[in-house]
N, C-alpha and C positions, 0 to 999 in steps of 0.2 A: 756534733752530738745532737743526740734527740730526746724527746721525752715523751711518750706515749701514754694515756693517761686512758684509763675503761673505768664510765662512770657507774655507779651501782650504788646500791646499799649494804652495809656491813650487818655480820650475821647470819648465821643458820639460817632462819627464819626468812630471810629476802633469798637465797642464794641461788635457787632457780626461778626467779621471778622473771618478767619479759623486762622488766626496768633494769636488768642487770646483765647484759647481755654485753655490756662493755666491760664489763671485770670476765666475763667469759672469753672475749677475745683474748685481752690480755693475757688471762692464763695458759691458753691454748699459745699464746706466741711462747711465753715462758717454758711452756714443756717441753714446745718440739724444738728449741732452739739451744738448751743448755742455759738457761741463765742460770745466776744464784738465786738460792734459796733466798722468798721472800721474808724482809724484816719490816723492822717498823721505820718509819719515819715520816716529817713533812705532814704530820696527821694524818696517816693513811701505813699501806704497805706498800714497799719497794724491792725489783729485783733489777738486776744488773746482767750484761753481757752486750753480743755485737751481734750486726744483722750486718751481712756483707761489710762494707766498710766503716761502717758506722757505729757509733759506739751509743745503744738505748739505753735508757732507762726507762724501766715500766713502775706507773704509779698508778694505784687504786684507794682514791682519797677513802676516810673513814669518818667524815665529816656528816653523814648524811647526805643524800642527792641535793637538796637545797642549800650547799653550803660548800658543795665541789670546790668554788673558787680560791677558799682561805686553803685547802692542802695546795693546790696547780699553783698557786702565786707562792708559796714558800718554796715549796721546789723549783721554779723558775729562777727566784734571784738566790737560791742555793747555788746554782749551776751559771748562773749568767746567763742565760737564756732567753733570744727573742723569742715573741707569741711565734713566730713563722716557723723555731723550732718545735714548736708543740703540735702535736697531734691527738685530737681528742675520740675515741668508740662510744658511740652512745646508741641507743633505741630509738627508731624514727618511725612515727606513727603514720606516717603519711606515703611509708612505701609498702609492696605486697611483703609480707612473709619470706624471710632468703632473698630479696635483694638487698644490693651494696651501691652505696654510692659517695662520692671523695668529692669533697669540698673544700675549698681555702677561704675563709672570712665570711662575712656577712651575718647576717641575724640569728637569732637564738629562737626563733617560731615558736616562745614559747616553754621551751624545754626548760625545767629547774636548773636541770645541773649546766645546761648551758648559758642561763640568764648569769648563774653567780661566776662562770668562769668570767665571760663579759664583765660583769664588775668591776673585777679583779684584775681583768687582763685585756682588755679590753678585743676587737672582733676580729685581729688577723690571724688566729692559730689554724691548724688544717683540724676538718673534722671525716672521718670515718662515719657514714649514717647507716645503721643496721635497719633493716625493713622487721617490723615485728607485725605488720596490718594495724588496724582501727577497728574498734568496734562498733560503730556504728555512730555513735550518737557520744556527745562530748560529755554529759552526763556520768556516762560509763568509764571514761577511759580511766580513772584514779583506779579502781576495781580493776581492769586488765592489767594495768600495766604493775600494779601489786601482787597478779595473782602468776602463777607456777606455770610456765610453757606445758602444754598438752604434750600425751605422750604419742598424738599423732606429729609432730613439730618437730620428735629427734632427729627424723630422718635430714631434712632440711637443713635444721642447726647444725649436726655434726658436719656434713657439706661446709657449709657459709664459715664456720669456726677453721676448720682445716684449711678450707681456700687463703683465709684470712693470712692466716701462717704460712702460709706457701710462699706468699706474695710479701709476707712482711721486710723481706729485705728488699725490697724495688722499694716500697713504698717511706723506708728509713731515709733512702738514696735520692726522695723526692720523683719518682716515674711512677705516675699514677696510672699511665697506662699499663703498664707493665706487671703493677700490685691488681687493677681488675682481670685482665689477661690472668691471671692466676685462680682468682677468687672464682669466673664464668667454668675454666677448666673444672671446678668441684661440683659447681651449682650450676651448670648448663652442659653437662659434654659436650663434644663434637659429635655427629653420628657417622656411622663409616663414610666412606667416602665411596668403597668399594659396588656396582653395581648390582644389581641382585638377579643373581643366576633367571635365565627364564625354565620356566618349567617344560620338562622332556615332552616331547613329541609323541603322540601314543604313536603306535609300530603301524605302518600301515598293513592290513591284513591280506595274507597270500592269497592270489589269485585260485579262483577256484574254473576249476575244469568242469567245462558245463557238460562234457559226455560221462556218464555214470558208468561206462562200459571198464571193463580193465584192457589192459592190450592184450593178451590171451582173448579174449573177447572178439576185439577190432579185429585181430588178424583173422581170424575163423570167417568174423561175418564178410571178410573182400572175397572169400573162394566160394561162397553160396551162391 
C-alpha cells in the first residue's frame, strides 16, 4: 500500500497558486484513475482506489503548508505505514518550470511543508519535486510561490499534471524510471524519427534546337 500525499494550501483562495501544485497532481491522479470521491480525514482530504497493483491512498493535508507533518503522520500510523511508503508532490523552486524529478530521503532544502513532514516522519519517504522556477532573488520567493500560476504556465502544467498521471502506477509499484519515462512522453515528445523528404529536383530544361529553321525549311534549303 501507498500513500501519496500533494502538499498545498486549503481554500479557494490558495488553489491555483504555485505552492499548490501538489494537491494539483494529486487531483489529476484522482480523476484520471477512478478513485473515490474525496472525504475528510487525518486533518486533511482523502481519496482511495488502485494504481496497477497497488492499492493508494491520496492525501492532501488541511493543516496549512507549515504544519503538513501532523495530517502525513496520523495517516501513516492510521495505515501502518513505513516513511518508504509514502510518497510526497511538492513545488520545487530550484528546478525550471515543467520539470520532474523523484527523490527517496534526504533534506527538506528548506521547504515548509517538508521541514514538518521531517519532524514528523522523519527523512526516508519518496518525494515527487515539481519545477515551478525561482524568482530571482529569495526576498521574492513568499510572493511567488503565493501567487496564481500565469496563464502562460497552462500549457506546461497541463503536460507535467497529465504526465504525472500517466506514470502514476509505475511510480505506486516503486519504477521511477518508468513514472519519468511517462511524465518526458507529455513534457518532452519524441520527434519523428522518420527522415525528411528532400526537396524535388527542378526538371532539367529541354534541350533546345540551336537551327531556328522548321524541317519544311532544311529540306528546301539541301536542293538550292
Amino acid at each position: 500500500m501507498r500513500l501519496f500525499v500533494g502538499l498545498g494550501n486549503p481554500g479557494a483562495k490558495y488553489a491555483g497558486n504555485r505552492h499548490n501544485i501538489g494537491f494539483m497532481a494529486v487531483d489529476q491522479i484522482a480523476a484520471d484513475h477512478g478513485f473515490s470521491p474525496w472525504k475528510r480525514g487525518f486533518r486533511g482530504m482523502v481519496a482511495e482506489g488502485r494504481l496497477g497493483r497497488e492499492k493508494v491512498v491520496l492525501l492532501k493535508p488541511e493543516t496549512f503548508m507549515n504544519l503538513s507533518g501532523e495530517s502525513v503522520r496520523a495517516a501513516v500510523d492510521f495505515y501502518k505505514l513505513d516513511p518508504a511508503d509514502v510518497v510526497v508532490f511538492h513545488d520545487e523552486l530550484d528546478l525550471a518550470p515543467g520539470r520532474c524529478r523523484v527523490k527517496q530521503g534526504g533534506g527538506h532544502a528548506g521547504h515548509n511543508g517538508l521541514r514538518s513532514i521531517h519532524a514528523h516522519l522523519g527523512e526516508g519517504y519518496g518525494r515527487v519535486r515539481l519545477g515551478i522556477g525561482h524568482p530571482g532573488h529569495k526576498d521574492a520567493v513568499s510572493g511567488y510561490v503565493l501567487h496564481d500560476f500565469a496563464k502562460a504556465d497552462r500549457g506546461w502544467l497541463d503536460d507535467l499534471l497529465r504526465g504525472i498521471a500517466d506514470g502514476a502506477a509505475a511510480l505506486a509499484e516503486g519504477d521511477a524510471t518508468r513514472f519519468m519515462n511517462a511524465v518526458s512522453l507529455r513534457t518532452a515528445p519524441p520527434r519523428s524519427s522518420a527522415p525528411a523528404e528532400a526537396p524535388a529536383k527542378p526538371a532539367a530544361p529541354a534541350p533546345q534546337d540551336p537551327d531556328p529553321r522548321n524541317p519544311l525549311q532544311r529540306l528546301a534549303d539541301r536542293f538550292r
